[in-house]
C-alpha positions as CSV (number, residue, x, y, z in Angstrom):
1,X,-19.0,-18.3,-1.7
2,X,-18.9,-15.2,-3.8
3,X,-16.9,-11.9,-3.9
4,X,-18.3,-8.2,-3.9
5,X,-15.2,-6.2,-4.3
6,X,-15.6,-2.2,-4.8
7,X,-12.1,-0.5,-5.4
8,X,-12.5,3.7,-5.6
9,X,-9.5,5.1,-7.5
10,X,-8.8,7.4,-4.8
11,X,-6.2,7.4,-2.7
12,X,-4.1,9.7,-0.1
13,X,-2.2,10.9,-3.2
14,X,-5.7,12.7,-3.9
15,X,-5.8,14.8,-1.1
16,X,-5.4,18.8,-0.9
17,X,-1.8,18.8,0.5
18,X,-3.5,21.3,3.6
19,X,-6.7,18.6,4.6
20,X,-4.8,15.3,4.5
21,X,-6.2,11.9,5.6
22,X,-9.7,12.0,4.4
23,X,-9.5,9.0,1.8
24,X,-8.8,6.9,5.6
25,X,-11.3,9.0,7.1
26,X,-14.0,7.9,4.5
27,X,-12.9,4.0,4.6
28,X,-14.5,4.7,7.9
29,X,-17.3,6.4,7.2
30,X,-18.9,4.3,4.4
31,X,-19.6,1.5,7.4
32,X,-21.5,4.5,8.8
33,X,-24.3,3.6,7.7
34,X,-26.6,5.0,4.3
35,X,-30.3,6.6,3.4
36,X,-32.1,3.6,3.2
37,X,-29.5,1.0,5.6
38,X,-28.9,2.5,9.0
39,X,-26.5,-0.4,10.2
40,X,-24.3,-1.3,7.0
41,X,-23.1,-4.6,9.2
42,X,-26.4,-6.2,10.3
43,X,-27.5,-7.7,6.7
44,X,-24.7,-8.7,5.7
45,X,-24.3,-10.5,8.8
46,X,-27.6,-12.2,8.6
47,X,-26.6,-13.3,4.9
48,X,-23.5,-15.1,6.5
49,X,-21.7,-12.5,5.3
50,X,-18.5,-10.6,6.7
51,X,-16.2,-7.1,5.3
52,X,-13.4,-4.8,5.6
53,X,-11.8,-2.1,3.5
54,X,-8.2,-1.2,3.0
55,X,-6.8,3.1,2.1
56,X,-3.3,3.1,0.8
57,X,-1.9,5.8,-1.2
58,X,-3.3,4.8,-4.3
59,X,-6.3,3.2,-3.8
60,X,-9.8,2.8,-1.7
61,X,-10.7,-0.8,-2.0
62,X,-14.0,-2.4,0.2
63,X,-14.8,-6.1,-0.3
64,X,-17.8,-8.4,0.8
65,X,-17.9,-12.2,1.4
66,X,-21.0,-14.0,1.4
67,X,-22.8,-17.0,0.4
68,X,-22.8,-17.0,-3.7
69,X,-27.0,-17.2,-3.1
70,X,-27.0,-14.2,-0.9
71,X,-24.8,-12.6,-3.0
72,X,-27.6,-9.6,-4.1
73,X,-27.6,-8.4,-0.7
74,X,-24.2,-7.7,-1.2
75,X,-25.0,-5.8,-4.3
76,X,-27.6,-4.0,-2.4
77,X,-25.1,-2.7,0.1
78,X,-22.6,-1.4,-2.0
79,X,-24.4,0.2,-4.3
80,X,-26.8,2.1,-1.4
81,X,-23.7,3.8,-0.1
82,X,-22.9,5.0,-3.1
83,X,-25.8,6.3,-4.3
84,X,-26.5,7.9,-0.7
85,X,-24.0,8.1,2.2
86,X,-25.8,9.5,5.4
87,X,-23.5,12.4,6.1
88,X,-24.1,13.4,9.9
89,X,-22.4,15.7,12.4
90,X,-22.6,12.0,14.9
91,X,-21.0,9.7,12.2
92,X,-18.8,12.2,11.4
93,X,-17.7,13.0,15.0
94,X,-17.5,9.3,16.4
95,X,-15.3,8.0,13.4
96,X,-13.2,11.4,13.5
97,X,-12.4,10.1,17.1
98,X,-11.9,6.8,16.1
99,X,-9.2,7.6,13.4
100,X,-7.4,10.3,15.3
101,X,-7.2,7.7,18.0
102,X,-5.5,5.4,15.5
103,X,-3.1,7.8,14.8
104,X,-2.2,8.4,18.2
105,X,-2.1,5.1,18.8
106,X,0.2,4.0,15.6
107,X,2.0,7.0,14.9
108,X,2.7,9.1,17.8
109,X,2.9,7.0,20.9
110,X,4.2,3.5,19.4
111,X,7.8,3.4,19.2
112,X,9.4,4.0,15.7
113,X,5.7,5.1,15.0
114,X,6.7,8.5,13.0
115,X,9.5,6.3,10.9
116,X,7.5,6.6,7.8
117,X,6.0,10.7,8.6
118,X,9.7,11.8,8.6
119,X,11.0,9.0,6.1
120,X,7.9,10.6,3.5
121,X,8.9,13.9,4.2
122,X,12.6,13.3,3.5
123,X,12.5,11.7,0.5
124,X,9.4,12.8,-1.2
125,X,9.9,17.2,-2.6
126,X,6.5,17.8,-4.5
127,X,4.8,14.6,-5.2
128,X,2.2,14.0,-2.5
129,X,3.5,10.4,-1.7
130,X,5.3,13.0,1.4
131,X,2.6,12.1,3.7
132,X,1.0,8.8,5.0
133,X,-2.4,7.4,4.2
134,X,-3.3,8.1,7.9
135,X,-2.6,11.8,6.9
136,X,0.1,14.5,7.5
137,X,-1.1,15.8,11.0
138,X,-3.4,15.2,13.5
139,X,-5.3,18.1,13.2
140,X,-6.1,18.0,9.3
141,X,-9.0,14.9,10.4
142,X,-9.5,16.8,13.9
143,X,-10.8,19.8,12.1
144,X,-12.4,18.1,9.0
145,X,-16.2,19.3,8.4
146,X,-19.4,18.1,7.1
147,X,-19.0,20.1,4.1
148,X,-15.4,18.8,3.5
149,X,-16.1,15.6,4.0
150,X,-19.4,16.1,1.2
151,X,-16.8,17.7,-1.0
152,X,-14.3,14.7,-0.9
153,X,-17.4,12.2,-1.5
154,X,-18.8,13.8,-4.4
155,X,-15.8,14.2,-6.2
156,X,-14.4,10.4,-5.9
157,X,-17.1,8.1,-4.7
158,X,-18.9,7.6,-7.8
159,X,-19.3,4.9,-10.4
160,X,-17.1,6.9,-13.0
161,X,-14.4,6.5,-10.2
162,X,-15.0,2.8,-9.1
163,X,-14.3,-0.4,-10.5
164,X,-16.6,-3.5,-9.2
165,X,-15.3,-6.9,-9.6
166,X,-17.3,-10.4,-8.7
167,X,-15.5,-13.3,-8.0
168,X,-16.6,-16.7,-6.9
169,X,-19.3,-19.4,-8.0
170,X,-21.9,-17.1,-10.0
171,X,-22.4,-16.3,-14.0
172,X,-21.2,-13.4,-15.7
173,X,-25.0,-13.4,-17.1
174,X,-26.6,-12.7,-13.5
175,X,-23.4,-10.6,-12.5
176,X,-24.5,-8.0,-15.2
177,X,-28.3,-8.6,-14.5
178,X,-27.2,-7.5,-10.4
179,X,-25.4,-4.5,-11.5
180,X,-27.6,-3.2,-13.9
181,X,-30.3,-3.0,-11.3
182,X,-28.2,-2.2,-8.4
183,X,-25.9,0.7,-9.9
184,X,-27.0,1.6,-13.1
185,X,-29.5,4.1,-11.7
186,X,-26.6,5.9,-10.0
187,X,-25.2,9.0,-11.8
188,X,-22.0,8.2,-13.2
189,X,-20.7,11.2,-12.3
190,X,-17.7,12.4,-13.9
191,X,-14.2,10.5,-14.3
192,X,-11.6,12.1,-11.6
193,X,-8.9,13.5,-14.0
194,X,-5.4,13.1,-11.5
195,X,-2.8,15.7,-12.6
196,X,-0.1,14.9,-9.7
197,X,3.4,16.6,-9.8
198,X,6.2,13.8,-11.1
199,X,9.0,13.2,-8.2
200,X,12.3,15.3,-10.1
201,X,15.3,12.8,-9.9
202,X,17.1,12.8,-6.7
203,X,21.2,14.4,-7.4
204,X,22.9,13.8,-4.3
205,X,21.8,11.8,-0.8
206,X,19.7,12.7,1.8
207,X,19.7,12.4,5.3
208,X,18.0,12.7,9.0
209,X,18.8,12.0,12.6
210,X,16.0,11.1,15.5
211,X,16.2,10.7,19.0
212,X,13.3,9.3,20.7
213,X,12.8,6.6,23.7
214,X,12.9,3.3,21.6
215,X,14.2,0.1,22.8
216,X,17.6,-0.1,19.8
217,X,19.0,2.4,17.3
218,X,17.7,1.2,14.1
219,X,18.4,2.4,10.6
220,X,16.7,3.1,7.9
221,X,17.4,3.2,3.8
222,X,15.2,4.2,0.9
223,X,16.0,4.5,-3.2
224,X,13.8,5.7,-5.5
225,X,12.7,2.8,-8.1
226,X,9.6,2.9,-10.8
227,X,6.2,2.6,-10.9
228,X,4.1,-0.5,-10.7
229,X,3.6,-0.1,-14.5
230,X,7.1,-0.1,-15.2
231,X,8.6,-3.5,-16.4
232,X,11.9,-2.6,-14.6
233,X,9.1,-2.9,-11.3
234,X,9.5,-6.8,-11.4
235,X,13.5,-6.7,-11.1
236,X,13.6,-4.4,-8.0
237,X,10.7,-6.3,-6.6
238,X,13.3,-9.9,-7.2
239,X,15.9,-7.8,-5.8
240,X,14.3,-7.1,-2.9
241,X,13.5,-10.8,-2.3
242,X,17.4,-11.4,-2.5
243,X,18.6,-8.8,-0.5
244,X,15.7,-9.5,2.7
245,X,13.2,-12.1,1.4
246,X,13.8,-14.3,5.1
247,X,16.3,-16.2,6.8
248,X,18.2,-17.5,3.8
249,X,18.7,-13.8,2.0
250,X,22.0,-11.7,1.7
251,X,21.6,-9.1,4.1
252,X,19.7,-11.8,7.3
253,X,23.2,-14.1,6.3
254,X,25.8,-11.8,6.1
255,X,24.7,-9.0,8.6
256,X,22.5,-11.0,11.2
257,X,23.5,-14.4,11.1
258,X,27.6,-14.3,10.7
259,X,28.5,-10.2,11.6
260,X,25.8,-9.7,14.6
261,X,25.1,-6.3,13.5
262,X,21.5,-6.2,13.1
263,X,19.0,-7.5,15.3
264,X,16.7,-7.6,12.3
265,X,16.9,-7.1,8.6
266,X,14.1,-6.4,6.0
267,X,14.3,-5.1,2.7
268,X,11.3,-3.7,0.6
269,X,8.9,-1.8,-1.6
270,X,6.0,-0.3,-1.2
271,X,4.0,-1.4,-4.9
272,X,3.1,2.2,-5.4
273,X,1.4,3.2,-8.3
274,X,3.2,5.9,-8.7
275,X,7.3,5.8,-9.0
276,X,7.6,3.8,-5.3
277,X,10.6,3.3,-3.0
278,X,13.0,0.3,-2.5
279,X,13.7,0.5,1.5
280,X,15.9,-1.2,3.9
281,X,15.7,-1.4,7.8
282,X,17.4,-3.1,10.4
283,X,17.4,-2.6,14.2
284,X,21.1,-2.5,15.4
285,X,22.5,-5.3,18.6
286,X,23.0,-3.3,21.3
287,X,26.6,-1.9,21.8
288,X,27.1,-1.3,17.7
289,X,27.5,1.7,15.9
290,X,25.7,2.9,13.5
291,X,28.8,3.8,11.3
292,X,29.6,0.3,11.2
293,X,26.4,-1.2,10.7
294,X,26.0,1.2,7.8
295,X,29.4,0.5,6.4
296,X,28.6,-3.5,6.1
297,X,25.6,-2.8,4.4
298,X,26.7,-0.4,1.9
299,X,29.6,-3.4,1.3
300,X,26.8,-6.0,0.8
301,X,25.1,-3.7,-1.7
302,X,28.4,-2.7,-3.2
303,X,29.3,-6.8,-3.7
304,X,26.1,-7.2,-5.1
305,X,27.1,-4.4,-8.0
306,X,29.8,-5.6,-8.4
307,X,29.6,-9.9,-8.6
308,X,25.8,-9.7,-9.4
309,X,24.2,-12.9,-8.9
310,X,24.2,-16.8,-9.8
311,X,21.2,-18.4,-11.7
312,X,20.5,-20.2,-9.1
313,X,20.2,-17.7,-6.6
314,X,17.9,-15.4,-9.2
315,X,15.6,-19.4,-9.9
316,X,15.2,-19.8,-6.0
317,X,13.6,-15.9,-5.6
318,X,11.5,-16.8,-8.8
319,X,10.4,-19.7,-7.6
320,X,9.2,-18.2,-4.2
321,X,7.6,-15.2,-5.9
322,X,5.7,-17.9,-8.1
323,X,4.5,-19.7,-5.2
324,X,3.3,-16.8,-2.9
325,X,1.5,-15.5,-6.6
326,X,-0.4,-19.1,-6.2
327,X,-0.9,-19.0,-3.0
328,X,-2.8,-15.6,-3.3
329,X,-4.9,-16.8,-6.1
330,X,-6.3,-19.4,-4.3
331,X,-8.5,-17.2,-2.4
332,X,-11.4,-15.7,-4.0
333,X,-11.2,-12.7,-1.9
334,X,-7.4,-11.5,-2.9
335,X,-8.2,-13.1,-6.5
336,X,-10.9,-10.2,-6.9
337,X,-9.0,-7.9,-5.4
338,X,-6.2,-8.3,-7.2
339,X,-8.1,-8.5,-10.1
340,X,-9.8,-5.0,-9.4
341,X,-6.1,-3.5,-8.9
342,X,-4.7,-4.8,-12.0
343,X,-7.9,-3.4,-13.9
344,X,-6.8,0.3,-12.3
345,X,-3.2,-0.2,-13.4
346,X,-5.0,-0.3,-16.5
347,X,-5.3,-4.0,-17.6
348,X,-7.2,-6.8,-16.0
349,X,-5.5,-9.6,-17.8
350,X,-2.2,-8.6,-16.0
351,X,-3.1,-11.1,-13.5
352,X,-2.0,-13.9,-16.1
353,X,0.8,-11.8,-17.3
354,X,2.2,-11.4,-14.0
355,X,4.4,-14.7,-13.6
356,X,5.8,-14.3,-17.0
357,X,7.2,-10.7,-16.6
358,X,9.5,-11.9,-13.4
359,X,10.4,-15.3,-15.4
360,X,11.8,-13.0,-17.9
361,X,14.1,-11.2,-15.3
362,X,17.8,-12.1,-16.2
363,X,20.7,-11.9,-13.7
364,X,22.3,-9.3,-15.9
365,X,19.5,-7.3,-15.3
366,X,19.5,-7.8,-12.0
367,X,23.0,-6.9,-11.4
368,X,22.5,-3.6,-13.9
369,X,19.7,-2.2,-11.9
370,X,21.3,-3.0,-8.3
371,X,24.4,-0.3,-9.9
372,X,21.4,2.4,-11.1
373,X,18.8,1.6,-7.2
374,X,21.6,1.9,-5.1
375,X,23.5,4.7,-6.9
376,X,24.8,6.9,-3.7
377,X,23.0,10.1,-5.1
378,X,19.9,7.9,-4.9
379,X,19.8,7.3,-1.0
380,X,17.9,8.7,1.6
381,X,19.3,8.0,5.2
382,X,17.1,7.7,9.0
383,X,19.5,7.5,11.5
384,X,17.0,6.5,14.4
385,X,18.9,6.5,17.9
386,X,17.5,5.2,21.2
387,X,17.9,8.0,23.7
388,X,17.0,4.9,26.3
């Protein structure tokens, strides 16, 4: 088998801050069909093939699996719907209705659906991680038009702006040989120059109540923490492991298992490229307050300032975070996509870098970054109450 992987260094961060969602709204359209290949799916298909695509804030990623000896059709694909997306009013109009059903769907009538639309809005002043990859409102992809849409294409869907990695049993010789005649006769267009607004530093908490007809009160806690670039990245992403990495972590133990405050437990980042968020959320038993839950998790945070952590503790997370690195690797789909994101953080050969940058995480540091994370002035609070 062989990988096609395509990643587009466009993201919902890209968006005019007044037309949001279109980088989901294009992941869309590109299975619309192009000029010469009316039905993206059907070739691929008859060359045992199979897809999908993925928008997150950052990123635009589309991947194809096929047979390694089939493997130009995927080349073919690709490189026809760059060159020449057919832009209709009917592909337009059917995937429009598809995505603003998906954010009805996921956002407006699933409960806790608008957690992350007022989360994003709370934390987030300037920098436009403050709305979702699905977009800010409804109507922004209810009223998108052709010529929008045309705009949006021609500015970020072009070889300057992509990155195309293959992966799988095939030469680098015939690799270079494929893309030469598949894309080289694209324009290149011209390199998408981002020029975002930095986060400022966060002085003193935040915080926001909702009442809406959910099953529990849940509650919800984010800290600003760095960017994926950052090395300080791989200790908040270990700390997150030891605070709600399963069954056996701090805050499942202490708050689930032997309090019976929390139904659930789960703490988190979101590997933004940009400075990210370090988030915790648990959905309360029924019958506890929220001031209570709250005050025996701010304790568990507070202890783990305070006492840090044992070496043992700190080997058991690194030795799950090296397995689940392993474990991805093994696949030749997440091993090119991986590859293709590490190439946009700047530096393909990160992917053998990786495992060495958390083995040279320390407890001290550990313990001194838990006292700058979950510094008070840092915080942002959802208080989510079930009006049930």
């Amino acid at each position: 088998m062989a990988v096609v992987n395509v990643l587009y260094d466009v993201g919902a961060r890209d968006e005019n801050p007044e037309k949001t969602g279109f980088a989901h709204l294009f992941e869309h359209l590109m299975f619309g069909g192009s000029v010469n290949i009316p039905v993206y799916d059907e070739p691929l298909q008859q060359a045992g093939g199979e897809n999908n695509a993925y928008t997150t804030n950052d990123l635009t990623n589309y991947y194809c699996q096929l047979p390694a000896e089939n493997i130009e059709t995927a080349f073919w694909l690709e490189s026809d719907r760059m060159l020449s997306l057919a832009f209709g009013k009917k592909s337009l109009d059917v995937q429009r209705k598809v995505v603003c059903e998906e954010f009805k769907e996921h956002y407006i009538n699933k409960p806790y659906g608008d957690v992350w639309h007022k989360l994003r809005e709370l934390i987030y002043t300037v920098h436009p991680y403050r709305w979702m990859t699905i977009g800010k409102e409804l109507s922004h992809v209810e009223n998108a038009t052709l010529e929008d849409v045309k705009a949006f294409f021609l500015k970020h869907y072009t070889p300057a702006n992509a990155i195309l990695v293959v992966a799988g049993n095939i030469g680098t010789d015939q690799v270079r040989a494929l893309a030469e005649k598949w894309f080289g006769p694209i324009p290149a267009g011209s390199k998408y120059e981002r020029n975002l607004p930095a986060e400022p530093k966060q002085l003193a908490p935040r915080s926001s109540e909702v009442r809406a007809k959910v099953p529990l009160d849940a509650l919800y806690k984010c800290w600003h923490i760095y960017s994926r670039t950052d090395m300080r990245y791989y200790v908040a992403d270990l700390i997150t492991e030891i605070l709600g990495g399963g069954g056996s972590s701090r805050l499942y133990q202490a708050l689930v298992k032997e309090k019976q405050l929390f139904s659930n437990i789960e703490c988190y980042h979101l590997g933004s490229t940009d400075a990210g968020l370090l988030t915790i959320e648990g959905k309360l038993v029924k019958g506890i307050s929220m001031a209570d839950a709250e005050k025996a998790l701010n304790e568990e945070l507070v202890r783990l300032q305070q006492d840090g952590i044992s070496q043992r503790e700190l080997d058991k997370v690194k030795n799950k975070t090296e397995s689940m690195i392993a474990f991805e690797d093994m696949s030749v789909m997440s091993r090119a996509s991986s590859i293709a994101m590490y190439e946009l953080l700047g530096d393909a050969d990160l992917i053998n870098k990786e495992l060495q940058r958390y083995q040279d995480v320390t407890a001290a540091r550990v313990q001194e970054e838990c006292k700058i994370i979950f510094d008070p002035n840092n915080c942002n609070t959802l208080y989510y109450y079930s009006d049930n």
